[in-house]
BAVONU-590010 format. One record per residue: residue number from 1; residue in three letters; x, z, y of N, C-alpha, C, CB in turn. Coordinates in nm, 2 decimals. Glycine has a CB too. Layout:
BEGIN
   k   r   n_xx   n_zz   n_yy  ca_xx  ca_zz  ca_yy   c_xx   c_zz   c_yy  cb_xx  cb_zz  cb_yy
 NUM Ala      X      Z      Y      X      Z      Y      X      Z      Y      X      Z      Y
...
This chain:
BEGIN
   k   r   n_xx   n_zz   n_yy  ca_xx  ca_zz  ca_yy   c_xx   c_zz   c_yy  cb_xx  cb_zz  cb_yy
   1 Unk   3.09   1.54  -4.00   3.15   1.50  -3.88   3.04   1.49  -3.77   3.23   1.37  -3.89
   2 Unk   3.00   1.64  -3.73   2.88   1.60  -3.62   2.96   1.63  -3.51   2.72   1.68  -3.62
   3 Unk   2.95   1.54  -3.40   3.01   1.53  -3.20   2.87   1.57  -3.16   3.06   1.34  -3.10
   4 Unk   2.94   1.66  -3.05   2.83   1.71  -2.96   2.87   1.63  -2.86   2.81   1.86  -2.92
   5 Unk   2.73   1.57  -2.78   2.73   1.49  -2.66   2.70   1.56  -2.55   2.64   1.40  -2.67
   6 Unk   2.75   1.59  -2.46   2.69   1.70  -2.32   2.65   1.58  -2.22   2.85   1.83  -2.23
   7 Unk   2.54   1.58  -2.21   2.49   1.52  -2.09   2.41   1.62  -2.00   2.41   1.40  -2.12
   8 Unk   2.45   1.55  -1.87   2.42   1.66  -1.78   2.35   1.56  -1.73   2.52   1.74  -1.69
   9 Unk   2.25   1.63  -1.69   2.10   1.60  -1.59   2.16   1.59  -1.46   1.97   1.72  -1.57
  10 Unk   2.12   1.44  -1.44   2.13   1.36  -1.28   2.01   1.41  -1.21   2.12   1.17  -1.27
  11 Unk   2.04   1.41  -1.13   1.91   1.43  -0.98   1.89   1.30  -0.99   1.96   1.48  -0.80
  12 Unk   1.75   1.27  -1.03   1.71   1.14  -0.99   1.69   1.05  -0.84   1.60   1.15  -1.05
  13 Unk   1.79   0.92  -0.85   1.79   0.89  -0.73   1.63   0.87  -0.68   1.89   0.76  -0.72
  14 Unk   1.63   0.95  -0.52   1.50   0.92  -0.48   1.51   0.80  -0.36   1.42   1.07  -0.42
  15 Unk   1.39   0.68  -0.43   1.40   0.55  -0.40   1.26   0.57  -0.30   1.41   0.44  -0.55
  16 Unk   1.25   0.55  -0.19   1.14   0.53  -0.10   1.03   0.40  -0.14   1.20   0.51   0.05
  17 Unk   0.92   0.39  -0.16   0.88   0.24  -0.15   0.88   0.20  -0.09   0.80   0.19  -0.16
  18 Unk   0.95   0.06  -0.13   0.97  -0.07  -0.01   0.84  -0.13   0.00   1.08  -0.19  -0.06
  19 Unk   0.80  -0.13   0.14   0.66  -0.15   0.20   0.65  -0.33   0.11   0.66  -0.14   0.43
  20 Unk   0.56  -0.39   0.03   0.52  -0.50   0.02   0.53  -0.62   0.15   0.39  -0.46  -0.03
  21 Unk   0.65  -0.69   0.11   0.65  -0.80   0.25   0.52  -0.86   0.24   0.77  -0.93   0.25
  22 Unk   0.49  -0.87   0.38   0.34  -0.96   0.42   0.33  -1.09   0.44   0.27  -0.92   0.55
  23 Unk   0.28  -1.15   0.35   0.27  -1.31   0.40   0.18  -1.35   0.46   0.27  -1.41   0.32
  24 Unk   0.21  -1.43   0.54   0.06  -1.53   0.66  -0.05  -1.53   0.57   0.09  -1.73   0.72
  25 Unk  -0.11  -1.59   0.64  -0.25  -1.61   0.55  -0.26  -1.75   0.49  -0.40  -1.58   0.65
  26 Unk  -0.35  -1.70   0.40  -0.33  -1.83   0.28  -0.45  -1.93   0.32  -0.36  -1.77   0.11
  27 Unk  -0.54  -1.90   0.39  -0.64  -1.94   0.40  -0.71  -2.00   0.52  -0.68  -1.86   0.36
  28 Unk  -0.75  -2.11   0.58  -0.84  -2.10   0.70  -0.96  -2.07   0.70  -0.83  -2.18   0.76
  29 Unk  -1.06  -2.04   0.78  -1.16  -2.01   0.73  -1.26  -2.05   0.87  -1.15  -1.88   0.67
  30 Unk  -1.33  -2.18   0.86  -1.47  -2.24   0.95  -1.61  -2.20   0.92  -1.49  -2.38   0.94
  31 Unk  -1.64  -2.19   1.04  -1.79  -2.11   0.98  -1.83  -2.18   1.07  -1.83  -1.95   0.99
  32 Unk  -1.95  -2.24   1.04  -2.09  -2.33   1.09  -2.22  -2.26   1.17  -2.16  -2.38   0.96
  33 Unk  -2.17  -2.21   1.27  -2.28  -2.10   1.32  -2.40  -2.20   1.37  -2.22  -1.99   1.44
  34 Unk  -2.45  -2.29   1.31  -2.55  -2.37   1.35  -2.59  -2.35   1.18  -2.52  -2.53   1.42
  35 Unk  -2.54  -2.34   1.13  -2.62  -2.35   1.00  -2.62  -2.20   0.87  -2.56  -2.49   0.93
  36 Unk  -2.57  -2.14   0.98  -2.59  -2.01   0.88  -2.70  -1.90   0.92  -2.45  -1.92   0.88
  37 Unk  -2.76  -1.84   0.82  -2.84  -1.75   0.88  -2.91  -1.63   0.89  -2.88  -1.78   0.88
  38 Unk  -2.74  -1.58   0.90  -2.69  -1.49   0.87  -2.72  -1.36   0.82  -2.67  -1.48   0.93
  39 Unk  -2.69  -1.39   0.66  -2.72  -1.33   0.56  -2.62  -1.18   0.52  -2.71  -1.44   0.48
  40 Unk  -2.51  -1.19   0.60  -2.39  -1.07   0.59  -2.34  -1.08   0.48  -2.44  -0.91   0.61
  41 Unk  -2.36  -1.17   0.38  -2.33  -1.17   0.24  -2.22  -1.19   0.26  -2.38  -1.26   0.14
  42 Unk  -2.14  -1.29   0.34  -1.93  -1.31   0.33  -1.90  -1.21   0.41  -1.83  -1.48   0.42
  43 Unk  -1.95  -1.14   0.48  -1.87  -1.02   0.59  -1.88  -0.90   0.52  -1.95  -0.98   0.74
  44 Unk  -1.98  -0.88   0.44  -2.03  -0.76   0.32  -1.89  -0.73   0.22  -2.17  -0.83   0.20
  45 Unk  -1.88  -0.84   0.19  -1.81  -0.90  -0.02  -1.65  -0.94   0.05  -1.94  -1.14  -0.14
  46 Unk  -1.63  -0.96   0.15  -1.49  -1.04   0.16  -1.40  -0.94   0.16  -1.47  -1.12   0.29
  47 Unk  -1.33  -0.93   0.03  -1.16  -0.85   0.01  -1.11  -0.82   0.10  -1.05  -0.92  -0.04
  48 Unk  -1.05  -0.90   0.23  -0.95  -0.83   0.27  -1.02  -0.80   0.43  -0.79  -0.93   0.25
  49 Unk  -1.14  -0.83   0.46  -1.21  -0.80   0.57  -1.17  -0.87   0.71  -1.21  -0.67   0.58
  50 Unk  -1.19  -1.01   0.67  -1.14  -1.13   0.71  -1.24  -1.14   0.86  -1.16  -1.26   0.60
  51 Unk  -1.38  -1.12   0.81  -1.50  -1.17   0.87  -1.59  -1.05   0.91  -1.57  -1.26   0.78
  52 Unk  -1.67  -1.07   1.05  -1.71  -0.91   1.09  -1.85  -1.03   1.17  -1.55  -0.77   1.22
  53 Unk  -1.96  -0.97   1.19  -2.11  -0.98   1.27  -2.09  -0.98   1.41  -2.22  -0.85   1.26
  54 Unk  -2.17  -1.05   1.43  -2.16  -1.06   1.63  -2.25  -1.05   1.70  -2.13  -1.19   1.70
  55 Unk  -2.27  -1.00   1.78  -2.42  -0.90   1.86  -2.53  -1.04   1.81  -2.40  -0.85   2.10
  56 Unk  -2.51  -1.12   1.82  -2.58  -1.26   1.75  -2.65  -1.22   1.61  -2.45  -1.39   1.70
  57 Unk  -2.54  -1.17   1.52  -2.60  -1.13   1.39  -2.58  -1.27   1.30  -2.77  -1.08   1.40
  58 Unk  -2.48  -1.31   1.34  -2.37  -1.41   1.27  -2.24  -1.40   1.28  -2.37  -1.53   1.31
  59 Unk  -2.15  -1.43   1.21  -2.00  -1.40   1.14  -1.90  -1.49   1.21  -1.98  -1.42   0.96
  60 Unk  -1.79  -1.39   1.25  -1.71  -1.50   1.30  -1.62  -1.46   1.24  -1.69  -1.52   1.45
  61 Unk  -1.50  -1.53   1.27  -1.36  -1.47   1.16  -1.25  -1.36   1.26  -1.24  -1.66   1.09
  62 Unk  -1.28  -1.25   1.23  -1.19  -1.17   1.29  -1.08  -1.12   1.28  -1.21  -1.11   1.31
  63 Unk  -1.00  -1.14   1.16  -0.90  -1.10   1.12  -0.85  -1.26   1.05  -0.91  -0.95   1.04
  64 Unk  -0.83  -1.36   1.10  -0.78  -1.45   1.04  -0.64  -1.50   0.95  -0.80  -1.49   1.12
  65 Unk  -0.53  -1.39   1.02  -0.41  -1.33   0.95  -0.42  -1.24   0.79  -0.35  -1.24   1.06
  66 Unk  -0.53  -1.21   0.77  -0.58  -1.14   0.64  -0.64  -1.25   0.51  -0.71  -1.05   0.68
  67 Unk  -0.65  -1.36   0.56  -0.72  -1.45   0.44  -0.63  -1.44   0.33  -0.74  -1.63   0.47
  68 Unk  -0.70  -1.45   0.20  -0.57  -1.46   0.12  -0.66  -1.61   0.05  -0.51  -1.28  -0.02
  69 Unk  -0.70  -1.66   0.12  -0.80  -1.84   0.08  -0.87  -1.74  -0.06  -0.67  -2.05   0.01
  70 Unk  -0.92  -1.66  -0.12  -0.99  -1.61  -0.26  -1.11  -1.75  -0.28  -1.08  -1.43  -0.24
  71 Unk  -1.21  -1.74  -0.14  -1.29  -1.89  -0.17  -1.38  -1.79  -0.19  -1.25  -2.02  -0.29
  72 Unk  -1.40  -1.67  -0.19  -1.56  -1.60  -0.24  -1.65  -1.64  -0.12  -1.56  -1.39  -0.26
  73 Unk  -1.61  -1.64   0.02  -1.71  -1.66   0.12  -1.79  -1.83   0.12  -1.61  -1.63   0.26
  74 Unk  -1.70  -1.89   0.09  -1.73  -2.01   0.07  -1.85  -2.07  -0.06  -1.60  -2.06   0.07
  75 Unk  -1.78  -1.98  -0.17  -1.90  -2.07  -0.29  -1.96  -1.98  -0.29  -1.88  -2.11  -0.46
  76 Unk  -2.03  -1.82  -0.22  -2.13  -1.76  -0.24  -2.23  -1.75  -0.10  -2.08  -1.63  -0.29
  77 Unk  -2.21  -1.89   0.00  -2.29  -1.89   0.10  -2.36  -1.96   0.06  -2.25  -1.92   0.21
  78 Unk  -2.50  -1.89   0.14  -2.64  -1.97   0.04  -2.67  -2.07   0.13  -2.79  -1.88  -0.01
  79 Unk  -2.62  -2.08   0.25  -2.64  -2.22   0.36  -2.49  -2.31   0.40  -2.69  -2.14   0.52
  80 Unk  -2.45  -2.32   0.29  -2.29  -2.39   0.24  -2.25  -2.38   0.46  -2.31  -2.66   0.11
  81 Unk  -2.24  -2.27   0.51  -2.19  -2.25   0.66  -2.06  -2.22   0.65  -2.26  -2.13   0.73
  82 Unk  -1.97  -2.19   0.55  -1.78  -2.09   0.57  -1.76  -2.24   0.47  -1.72  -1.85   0.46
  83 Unk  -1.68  -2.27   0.51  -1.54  -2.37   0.45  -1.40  -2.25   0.44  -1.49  -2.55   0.60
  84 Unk  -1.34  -2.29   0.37  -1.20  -2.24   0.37  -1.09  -2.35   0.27  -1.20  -2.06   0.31
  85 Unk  -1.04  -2.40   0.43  -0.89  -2.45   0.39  -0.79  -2.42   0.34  -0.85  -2.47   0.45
  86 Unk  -0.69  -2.42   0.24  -0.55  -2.38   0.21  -0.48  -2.40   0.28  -0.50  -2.42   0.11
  87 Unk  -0.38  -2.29   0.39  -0.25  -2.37   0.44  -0.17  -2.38   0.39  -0.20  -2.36   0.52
């Protein structure tokens, strides 16, 4: 008693990616420009490219909507100058 099964080949539905919703930023981020000296190390290393050099040759925070708070700028400053708050 063998049944034959006929299946027919669907066109696979084509599903677009849904762009990743964007959340605010996670993070604030203070920088001590009296006490940093300016090493480029958090503007270098920072993920989402939060922080950029200023004809100064110190970091200010230029994309402040990008923090995701990670905290790399903060425990790898060697003149404890970036804090970052959680909001």
């Amino acid at each position: 008693m063998s049944e034959s099964i006929n299946v027919e080949a669907q066109p696979a539905a084509e599903t677009a990616p849904t762009p990743k919703a964007r959340r605010g930023p996670r993070g604030k981020v203070i920088i001590f420009g009296m006490w940093c000296k300016g090493c480029h190390l958090c503007v270098d290393f920072c993920p989402t490219d939060v922080l950029a050099m200023d004809e100064d040759d110190h970091p200010y925070v230029a994309h402040p909507e990008l923090c995701s708070a990670c905290h790399w700028c903060d425990t790898h400053c060697p003149d404890l100058a970036i804090v970052v708050k959680p909001i």
